[in-house]
C-alpha positions in Angstrom: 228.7 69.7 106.6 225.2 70.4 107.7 223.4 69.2 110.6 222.2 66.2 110.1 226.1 65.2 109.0 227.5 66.4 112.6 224.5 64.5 114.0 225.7 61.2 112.7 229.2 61.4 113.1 229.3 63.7 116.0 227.0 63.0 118.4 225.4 59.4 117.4 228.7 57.6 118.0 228.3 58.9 121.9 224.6 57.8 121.8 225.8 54.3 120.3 228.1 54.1 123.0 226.5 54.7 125.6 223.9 52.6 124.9 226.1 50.0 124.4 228.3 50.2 127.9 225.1 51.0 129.9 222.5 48.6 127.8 224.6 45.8 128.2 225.8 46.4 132.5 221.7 47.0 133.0 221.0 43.7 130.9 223.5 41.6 132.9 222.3 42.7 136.0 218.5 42.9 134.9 218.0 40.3 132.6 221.2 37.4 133.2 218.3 34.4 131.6 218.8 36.0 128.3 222.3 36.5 128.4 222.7 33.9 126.1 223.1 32.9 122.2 219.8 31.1 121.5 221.6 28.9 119.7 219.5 26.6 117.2 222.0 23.5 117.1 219.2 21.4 118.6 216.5 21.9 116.3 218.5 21.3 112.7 222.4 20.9 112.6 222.7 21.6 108.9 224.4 24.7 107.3 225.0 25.7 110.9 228.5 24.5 111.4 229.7 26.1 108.1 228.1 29.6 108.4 228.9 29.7 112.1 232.7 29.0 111.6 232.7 31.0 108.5 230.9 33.8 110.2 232.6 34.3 113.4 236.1 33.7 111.6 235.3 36.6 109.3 233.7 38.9 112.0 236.1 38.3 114.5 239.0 39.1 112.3 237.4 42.1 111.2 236.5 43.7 114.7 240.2 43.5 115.8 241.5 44.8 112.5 239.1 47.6 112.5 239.6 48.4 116.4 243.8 48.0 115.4 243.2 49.6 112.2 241.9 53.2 113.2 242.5 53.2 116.8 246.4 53.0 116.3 248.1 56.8 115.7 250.2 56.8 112.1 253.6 58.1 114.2 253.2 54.1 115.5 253.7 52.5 112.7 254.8 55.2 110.3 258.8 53.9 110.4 257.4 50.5 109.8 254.9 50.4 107.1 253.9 53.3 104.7 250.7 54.2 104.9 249.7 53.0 101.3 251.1 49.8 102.1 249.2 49.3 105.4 245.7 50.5 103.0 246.7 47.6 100.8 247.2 44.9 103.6 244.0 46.2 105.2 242.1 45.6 101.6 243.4 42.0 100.8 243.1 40.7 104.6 240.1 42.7 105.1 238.5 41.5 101.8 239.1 38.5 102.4 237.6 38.0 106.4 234.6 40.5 104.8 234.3 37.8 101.5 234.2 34.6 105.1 231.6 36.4 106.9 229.6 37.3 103.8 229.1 33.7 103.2 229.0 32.5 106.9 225.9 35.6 107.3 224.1 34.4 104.1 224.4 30.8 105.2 222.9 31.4 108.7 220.3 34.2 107.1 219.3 31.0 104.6 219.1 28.6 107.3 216.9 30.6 109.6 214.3 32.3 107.1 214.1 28.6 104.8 214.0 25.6 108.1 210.1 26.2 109.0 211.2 24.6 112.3 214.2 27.3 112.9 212.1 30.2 111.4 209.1 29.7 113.9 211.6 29.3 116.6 213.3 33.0 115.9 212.8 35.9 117.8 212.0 39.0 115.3 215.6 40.5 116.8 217.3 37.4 115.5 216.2 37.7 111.6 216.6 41.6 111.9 220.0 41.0 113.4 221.5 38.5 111.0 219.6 41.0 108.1 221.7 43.9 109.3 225.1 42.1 110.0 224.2 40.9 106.1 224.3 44.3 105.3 227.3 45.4 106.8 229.2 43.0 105.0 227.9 43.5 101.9 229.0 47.5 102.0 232.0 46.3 103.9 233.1 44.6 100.8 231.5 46.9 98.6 234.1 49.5 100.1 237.3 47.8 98.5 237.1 48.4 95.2 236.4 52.2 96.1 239.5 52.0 98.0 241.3 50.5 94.8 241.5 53.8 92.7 243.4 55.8 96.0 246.1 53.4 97.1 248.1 56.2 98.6 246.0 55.9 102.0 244.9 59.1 102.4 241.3 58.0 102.7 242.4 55.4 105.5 243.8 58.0 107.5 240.9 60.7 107.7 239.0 57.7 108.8 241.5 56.5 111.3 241.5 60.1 112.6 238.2 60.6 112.9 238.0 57.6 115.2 240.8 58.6 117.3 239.0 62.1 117.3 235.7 60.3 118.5 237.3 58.3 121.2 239.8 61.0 122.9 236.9 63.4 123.1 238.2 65.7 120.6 236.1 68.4 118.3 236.2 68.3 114.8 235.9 64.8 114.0 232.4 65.3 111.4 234.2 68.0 109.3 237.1 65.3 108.5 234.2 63.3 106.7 233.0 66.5 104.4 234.6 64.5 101.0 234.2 61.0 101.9 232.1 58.8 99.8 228.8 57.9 100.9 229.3 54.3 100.5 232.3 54.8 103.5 229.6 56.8 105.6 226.7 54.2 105.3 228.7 51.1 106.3 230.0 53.7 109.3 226.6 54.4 110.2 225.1 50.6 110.0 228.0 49.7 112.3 227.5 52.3 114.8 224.2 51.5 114.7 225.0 47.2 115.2 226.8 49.0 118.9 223.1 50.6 119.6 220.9 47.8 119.0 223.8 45.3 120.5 222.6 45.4 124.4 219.1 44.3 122.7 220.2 41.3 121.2 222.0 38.1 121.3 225.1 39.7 120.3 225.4 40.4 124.2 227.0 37.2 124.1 230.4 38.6 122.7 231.2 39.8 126.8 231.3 36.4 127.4 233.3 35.2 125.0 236.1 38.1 125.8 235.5 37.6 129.4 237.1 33.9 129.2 240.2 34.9 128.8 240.4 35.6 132.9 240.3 31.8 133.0 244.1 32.2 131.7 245.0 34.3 134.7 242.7 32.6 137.8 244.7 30.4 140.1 244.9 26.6 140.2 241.8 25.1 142.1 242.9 22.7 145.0 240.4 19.9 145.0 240.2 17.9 148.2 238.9 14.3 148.6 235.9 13.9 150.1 237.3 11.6 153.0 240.3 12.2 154.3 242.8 10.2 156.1 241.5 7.0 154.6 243.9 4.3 153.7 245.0 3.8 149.7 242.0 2.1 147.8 239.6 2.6 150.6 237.9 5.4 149.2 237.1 3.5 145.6 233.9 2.6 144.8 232.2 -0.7 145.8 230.7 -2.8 143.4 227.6 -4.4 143.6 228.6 -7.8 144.6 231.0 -7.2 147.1 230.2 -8.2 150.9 229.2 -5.7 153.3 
């Protein structure tokens, strides 16, 4: 491992982080106008609702089963599922959310650069993001078949034990990635780097989206009528013709 390696996947996934938590707190509080989607419904519906479901379906799925996937120790699920076998779910399911977002990311990428209407209308950190998001599909599903000739998960867990190294503030997470395939490290790297350049973009969004789940656990509004103490059917609405 030299340098630049302990760099990338020792200290970069702090800066990416941080950046991320911090970026995003500063930009609610700073900047809440842009805290938005931009969304381009408005100026041409089409390919939009298929590359947006498709898209978010495939991403979505992905983020959890990443975040599941190498977050969650072996001794868990050990007694449960073999390792090989987990690595073999992970392909199939994750090939196939990768193969939904592939096509949702090309659709919106196709919509945006060919609509003259949509392409003026972009920010240069929309194209750039949806470029990039390409991208980390593509090597997303570019990792599978490289993960088809070792089935016996070994790979999976040196990357699931790297993250877990990463997040509990352990040393000796970069050295765990001396004999992985480059092809593994760059689809790492592009989605460390999606967490750096997330509080600068749209994807700032995603908050919102997670934080509507407190409407499961906020109380019941009481909503009171205007006047009170008014007799049954006195408070309706008067239509035009009636007498005064």
């Amino acid at each position: 491992m030299n340098a630049l390696d302990h760099f990338l996947f020792g200290l970069y996934p702090y800066v990416c982080l941080t950046v991320f938590f911090l970026g995003s707190l500063i930009r609610f509080e700073r900047d809440q106008y842009t805290w938005k989607s931009d969304s381009s419904q408005l100026l041409k519906a089409g390919q939009l609702r298929w590359g947006s479901n498709l898209f978010h379906v495939g991403i979505l799925f992905l983020f959890f089963g990443h975040f599941a996937g190498l977050l969650t120790p072996h001794f868990v699920y050990e007694h449960f599922v073999s390792a090989a076998d987990k690595q073999r779910m992970a392909m199939i399911t994750g090939g196939t959310a990768g193969l939904l977002g592939f096509i949702g990311a090309s659709l919106l990428l196709h919509r945006r650069l060919a609509e003259p209407r949509i392409r003026i209308n972009s920010k240069t950190s929309d194209i750039v993001l949806l470029i990039l998001l390409w991208l980390q599909f593509a090597l997303g599903l570019a990792t599978v078949p490289v993960s088809g000739q070792h089935l016996d998960g070994g790979m999976m867990l040196l990357l699931g034990e790297w993250a877990q190294r990463i997040v509990t503030l352990r040393s000796g997470a970069p050295e765990l990635l001396a004999e992985v395939g480059w092809i593994f490290k760059a689809h790492m790297l592009l989605g460390m780097s999606l967490f750096l350049i997330f509080p600068f973009t749209r994807l700032v969004h995603v908050w919102s989206g997670f934080g509507t789940v407190a409407y499961l656990f906020r109380p019941y509004q009481v909503v009171r009528a205007r006047r009170l103490n008014v007799p049954a059917g006195h408070n309706q609405p008067r239509r035009p013709d009636a007498r005064v």
